[in-house]
ChimeraX commands (.cxc) that place a marker at each C-alpha (Angstrom):
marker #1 position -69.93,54.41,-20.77 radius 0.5
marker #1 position -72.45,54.57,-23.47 radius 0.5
marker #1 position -75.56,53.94,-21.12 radius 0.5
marker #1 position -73.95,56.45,-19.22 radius 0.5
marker #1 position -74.23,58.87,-21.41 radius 0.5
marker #1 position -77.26,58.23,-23.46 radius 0.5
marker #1 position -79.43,56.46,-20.96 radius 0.5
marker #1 position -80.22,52.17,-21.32 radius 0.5
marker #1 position -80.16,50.99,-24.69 radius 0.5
marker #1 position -84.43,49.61,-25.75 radius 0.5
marker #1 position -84.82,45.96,-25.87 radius 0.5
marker #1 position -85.83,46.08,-29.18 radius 0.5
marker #1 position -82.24,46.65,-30.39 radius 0.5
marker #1 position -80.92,44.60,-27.98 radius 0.5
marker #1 position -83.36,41.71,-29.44 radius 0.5
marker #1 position -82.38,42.57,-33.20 radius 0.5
marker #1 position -78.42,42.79,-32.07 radius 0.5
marker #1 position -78.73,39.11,-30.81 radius 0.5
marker #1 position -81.18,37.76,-33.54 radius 0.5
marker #1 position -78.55,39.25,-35.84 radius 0.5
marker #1 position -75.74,37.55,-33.98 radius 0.5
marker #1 position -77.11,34.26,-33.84 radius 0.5
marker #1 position -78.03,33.97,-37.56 radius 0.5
marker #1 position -74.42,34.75,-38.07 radius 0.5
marker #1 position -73.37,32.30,-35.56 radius 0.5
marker #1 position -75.39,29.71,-37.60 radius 0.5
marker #1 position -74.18,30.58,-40.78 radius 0.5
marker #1 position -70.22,30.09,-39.76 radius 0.5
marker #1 position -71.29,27.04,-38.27 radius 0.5
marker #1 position -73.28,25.90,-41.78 radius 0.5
marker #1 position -69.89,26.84,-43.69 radius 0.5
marker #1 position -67.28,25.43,-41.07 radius 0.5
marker #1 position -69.47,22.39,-41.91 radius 0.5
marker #1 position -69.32,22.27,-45.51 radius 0.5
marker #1 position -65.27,23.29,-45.50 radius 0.5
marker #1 position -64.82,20.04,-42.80 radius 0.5
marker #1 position -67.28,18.03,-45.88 radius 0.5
marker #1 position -64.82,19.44,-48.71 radius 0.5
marker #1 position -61.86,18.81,-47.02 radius 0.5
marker #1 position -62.50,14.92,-46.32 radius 0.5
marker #1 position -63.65,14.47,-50.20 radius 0.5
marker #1 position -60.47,15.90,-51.80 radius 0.5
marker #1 position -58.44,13.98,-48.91 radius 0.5
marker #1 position -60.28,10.89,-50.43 radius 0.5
marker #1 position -59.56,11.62,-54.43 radius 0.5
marker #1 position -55.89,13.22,-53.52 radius 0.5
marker #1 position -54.69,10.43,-55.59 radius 0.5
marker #1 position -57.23,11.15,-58.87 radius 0.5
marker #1 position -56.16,14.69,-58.29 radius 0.5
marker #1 position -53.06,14.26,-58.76 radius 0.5
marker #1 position -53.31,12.49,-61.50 radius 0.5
marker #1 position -55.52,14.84,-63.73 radius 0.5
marker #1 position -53.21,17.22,-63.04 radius 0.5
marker #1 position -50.65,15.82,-64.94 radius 0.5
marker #1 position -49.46,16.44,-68.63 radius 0.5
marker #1 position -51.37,14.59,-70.79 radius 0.5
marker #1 position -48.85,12.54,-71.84 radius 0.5
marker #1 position -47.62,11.80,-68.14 radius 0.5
marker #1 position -51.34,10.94,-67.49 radius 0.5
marker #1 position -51.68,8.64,-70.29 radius 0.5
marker #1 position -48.86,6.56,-68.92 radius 0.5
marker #1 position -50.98,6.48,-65.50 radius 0.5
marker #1 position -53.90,5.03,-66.85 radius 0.5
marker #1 position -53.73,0.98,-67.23 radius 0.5
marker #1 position -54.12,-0.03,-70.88 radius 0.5
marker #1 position -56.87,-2.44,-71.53 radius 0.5
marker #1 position -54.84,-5.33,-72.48 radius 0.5
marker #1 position -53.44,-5.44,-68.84 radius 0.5
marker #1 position -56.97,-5.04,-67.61 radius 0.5
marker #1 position -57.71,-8.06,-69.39 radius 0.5
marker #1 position -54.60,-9.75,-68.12 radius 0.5
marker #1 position -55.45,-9.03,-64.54 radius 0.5
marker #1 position -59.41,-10.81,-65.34 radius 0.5
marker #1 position -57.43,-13.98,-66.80 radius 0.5
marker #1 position -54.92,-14.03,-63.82 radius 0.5
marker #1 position -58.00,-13.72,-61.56 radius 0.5
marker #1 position -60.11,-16.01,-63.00 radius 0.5
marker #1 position -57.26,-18.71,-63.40 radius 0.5
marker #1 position -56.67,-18.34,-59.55 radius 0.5
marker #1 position -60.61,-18.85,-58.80 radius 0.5
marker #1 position -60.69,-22.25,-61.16 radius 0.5
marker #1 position -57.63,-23.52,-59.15 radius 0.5
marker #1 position -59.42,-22.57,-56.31 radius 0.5
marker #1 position -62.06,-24.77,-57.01 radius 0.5
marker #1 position -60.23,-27.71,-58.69 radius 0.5
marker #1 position -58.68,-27.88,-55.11 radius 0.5
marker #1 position -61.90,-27.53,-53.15 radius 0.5
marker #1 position -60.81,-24.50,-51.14 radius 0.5
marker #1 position -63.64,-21.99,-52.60 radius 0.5
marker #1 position -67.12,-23.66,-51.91 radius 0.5
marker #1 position -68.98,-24.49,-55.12 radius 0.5
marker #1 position -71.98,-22.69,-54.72 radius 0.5
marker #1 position -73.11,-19.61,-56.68 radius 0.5
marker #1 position -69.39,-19.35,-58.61 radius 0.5
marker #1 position -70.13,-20.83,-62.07 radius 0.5
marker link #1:1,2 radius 0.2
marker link #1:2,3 radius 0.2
marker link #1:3,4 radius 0.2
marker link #1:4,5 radius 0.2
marker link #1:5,6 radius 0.2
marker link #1:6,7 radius 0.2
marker link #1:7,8 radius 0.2
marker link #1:8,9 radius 0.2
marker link #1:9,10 radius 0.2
marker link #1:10,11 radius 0.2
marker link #1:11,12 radius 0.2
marker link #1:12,13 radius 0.2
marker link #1:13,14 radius 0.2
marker link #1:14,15 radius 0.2
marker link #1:15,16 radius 0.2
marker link #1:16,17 radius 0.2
marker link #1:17,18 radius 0.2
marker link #1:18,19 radius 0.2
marker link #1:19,20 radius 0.2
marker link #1:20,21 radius 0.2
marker link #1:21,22 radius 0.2
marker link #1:22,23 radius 0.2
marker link #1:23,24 radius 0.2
marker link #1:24,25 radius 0.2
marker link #1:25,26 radius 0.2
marker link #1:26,27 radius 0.2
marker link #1:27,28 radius 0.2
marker link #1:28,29 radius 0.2
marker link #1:29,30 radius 0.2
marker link #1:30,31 radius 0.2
marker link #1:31,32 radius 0.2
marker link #1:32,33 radius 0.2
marker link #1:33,34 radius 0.2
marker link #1:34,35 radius 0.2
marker link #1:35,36 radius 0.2
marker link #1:36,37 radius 0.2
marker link #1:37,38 radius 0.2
marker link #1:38,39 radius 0.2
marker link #1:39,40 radius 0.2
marker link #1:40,41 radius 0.2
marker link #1:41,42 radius 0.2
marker link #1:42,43 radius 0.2
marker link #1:43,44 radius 0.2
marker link #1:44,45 radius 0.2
marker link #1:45,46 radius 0.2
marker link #1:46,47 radius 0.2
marker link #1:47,48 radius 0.2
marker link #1:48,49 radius 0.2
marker link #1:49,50 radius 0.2
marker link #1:50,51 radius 0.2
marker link #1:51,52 radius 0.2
marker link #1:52,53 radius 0.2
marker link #1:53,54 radius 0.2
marker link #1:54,55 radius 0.2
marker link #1:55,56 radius 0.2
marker link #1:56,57 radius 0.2
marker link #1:57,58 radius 0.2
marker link #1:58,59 radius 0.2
marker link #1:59,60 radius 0.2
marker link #1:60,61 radius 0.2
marker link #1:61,62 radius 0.2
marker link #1:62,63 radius 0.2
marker link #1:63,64 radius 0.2
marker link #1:64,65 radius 0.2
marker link #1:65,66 radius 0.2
marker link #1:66,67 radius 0.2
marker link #1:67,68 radius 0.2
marker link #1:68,69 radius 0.2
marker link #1:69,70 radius 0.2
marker link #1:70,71 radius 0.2
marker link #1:71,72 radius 0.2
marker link #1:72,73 radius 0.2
marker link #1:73,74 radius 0.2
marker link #1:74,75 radius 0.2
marker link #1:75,76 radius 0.2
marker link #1:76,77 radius 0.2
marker link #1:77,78 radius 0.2
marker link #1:78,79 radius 0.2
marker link #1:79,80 radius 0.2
marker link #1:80,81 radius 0.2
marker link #1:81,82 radius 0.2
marker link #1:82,83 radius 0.2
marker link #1:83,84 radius 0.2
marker link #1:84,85 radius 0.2
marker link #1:85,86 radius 0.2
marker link #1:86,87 radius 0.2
marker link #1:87,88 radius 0.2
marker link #1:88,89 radius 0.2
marker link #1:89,90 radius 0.2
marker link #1:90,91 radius 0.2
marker link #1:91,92 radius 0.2
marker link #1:92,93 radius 0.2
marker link #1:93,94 radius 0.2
marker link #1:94,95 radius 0.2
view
């Protein structure tokens, strides 16, 4: 209807209008890519998120204390040396 009525549109518009589109195109594609980017990090630190959004208290309950920290490196180390007393870890490179 419009080329009707005001004769063919220039190619020089035509040109800019598609220039124009395809920038746009690449931009939604650049920002569909860094949504896709932010969605799989906070799907991987759900869990930390979670927690810092507790009360502080709450939170403070979360977070192992050092002394069972220190239990779990005893527990783990008393495993490994029973490990080796029965010969089922090889020797090398464990001290």
């Amino acid at each position: 209807m419009f080329q009707e009525v005001f004769g063919p549109r220039p190619n020089s518009i035509i040109l800019e209008l598609e220039k124009e589109t395809q920038k746009y195109h690449e931009a939604h594609s650049m920002a569909s890519e860094s949504n896709l980017t932010l969605n799989k990090a906070m799907r991987l630190h759900v869990k930390n998120l979670r927690l810092l959004s507790l009360a502080p208290d709450q939170l403070e309950a979360e977070i192992p204390t050092l002394a069972g920290l220190l239990l779990a490196v005893l527990v783990f180390l008393n495993q490994t040396s029973t490990l080796k007393s029965q010969n089922l870890v090889p020797q090398e490179g464990i001290s």
